[in-house]
C-alpha positions in Angstrom: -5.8 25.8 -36.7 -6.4 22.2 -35.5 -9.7 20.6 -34.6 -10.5 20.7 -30.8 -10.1 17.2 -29.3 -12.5 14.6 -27.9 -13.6 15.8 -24.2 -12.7 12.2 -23.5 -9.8 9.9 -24.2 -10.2 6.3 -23.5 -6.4 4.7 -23.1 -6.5 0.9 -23.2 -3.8 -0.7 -22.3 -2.8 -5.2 -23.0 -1.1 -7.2 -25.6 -4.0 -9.1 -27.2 -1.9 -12.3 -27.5 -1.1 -12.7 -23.8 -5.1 -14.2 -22.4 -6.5 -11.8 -20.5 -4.4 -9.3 -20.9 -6.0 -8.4 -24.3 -9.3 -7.1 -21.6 -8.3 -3.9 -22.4 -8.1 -3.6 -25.9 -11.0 -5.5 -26.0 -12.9 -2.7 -24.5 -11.6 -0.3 -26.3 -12.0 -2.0 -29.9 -15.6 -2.0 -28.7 -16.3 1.3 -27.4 -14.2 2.3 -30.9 -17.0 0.5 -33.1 -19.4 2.7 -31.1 -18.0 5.5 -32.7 -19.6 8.0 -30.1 -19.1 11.6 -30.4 -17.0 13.1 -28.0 -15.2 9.9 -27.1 -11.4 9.2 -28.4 -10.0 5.6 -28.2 -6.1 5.2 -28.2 -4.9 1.7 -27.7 -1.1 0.3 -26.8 0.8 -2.4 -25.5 1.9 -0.4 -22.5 1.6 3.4 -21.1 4.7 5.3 -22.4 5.7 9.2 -21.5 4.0 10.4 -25.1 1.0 9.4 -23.6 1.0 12.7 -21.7 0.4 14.8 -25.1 -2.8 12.6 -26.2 -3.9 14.0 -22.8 -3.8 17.9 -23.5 -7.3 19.5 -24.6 -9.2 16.3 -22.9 -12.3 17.2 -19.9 -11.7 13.5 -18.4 -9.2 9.9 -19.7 -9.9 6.2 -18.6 -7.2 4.4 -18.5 -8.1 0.9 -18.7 -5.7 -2.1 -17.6 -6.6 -5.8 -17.0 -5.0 -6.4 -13.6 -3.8 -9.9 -11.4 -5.5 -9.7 -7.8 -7.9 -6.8 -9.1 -11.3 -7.0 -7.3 -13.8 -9.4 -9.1 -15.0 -8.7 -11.6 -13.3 -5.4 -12.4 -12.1 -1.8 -10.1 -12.8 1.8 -10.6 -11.3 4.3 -9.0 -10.2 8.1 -9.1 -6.3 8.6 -10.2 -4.4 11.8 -9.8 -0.6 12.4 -11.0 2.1 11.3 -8.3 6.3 11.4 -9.0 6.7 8.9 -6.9 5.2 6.6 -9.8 7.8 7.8 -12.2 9.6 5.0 -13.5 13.3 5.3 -15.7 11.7 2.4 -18.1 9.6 3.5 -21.4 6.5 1.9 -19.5 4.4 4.1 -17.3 1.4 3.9 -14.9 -1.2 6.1 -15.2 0.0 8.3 -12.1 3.2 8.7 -14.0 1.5 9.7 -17.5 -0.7 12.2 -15.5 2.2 13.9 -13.7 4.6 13.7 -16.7 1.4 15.7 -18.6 1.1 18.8 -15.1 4.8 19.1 -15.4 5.0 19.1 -19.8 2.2 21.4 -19.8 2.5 23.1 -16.3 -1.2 22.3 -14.9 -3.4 20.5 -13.7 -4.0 16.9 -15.8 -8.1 16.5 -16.8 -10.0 14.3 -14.6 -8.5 10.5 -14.5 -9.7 7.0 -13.6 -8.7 3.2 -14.0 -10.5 0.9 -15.1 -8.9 -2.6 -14.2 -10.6 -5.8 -15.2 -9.7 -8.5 -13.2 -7.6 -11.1 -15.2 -7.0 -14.8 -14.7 -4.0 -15.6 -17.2 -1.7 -14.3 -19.3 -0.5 -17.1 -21.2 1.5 -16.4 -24.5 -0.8 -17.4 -27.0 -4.0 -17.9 -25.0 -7.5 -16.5 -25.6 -9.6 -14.7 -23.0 -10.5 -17.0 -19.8 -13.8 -17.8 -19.0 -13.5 -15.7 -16.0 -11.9 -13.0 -18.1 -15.0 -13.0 -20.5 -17.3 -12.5 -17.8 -15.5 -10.0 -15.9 -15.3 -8.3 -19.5 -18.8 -8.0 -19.8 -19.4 -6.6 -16.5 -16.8 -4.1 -17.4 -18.5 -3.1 -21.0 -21.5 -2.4 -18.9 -19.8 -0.3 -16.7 -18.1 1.8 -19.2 -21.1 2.7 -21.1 -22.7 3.5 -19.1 -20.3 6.1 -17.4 -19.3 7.7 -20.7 -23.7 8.2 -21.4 -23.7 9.3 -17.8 -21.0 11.6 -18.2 -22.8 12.6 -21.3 -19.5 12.8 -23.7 -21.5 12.4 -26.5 
C-alpha cells in the first residue's frame, strides 16, 4: 500500500541560471527547507504532461512561475483545466497540466492557483534583479502565509 500524499503540492517552475527566472525555484527551495507537514515541493525547468500524476491524491497545487508584465510585485489567482491550453510541445501551462490530470484520471483536478512573481530579466547567466529580489520577498510572505492559512500543516 503506498503512503497517502501531501494535501498540497507546490510546483515551481524557472531555470535558476536565466535572472529572474530562478523566482520560482527560489520559493520553492525555501518553502522545501521549511519542511512543513502536509506540503510537497516538486521543482522543474518547465511544466510537462507527467506533471498531471504528481497531482492525483493532492486537496489543493500552486503552481508558481516568475512572469514578464505580471503585476508588481507578484499575481494570484484561481486556475481551472482548459483544452484550449493544450500545447503539442513537452512544455505545459498549468491549465494544460490540470486538464491532461481530469481527462488521465477522469475527474475533477484538486483546487489550483498561480503564483507569478513579476520578473525583470532573464539573462543567461545572471542573478536575481534587484526588482526580482523584492518582488521575491513579497511573494515568500504571501505563500506562507496561505499554506498556514490553508492550515496544510
Amino acid at each position: 500500500m503506498s503512503e497517502p500524499r501531501s494535501p498540497l503540492l507546490v510546483l515551481a517552475v524557472g531555470n535558476p541560471s536565466r535572472g529572474d527566472d530562478a523566482l520560482g525555484p527560489t520559493l520553492a527551495d525555501r518553502l522545501e527547507a521549511e519542511a512543513l507537514a502536509g506540503v510537497e515541493v516538486i521543482t522543474d525547468f518547465q511544466l510537462q504532461v507527467e506533471h498531471a500524476l504528481d497531482l492525483v491524491g493532492r486537496r489543493t497545487v500552486i503552481f508558481i512561475d516568475a512572469g514578464i508584465g505580471t503585476p508588481a510585485p507578484f499575481e494570484w489567482r484561481s486556475v481551472i483545466g482548459d483544452a484550449t491550453f493544450l500545447h503539442t510541445s513537452h512544455a505545459l501551462s498549468p491549465e494544460a497540466v490540470l486538464e491532461t490530470y481530469a481527462r488521465v484520471e477522469s475527474g475533477p483536478a484538486p483546487d489550483a492557483w498561480v503564483l507569478c512573481v513579476r520578473g525583470e530579466s532573464f539573462e543567461l547567466g545572471a542573478g536575481l534583479s534587484a526588482a526580482g529580489v523584492v518582488h521575491l520577498e513579497a511573494a515568500w510572505a504571501a505563500l506562507r502565509d496561505r499554506c498556514e492559512r490553508d492550515k496544510f500543516f
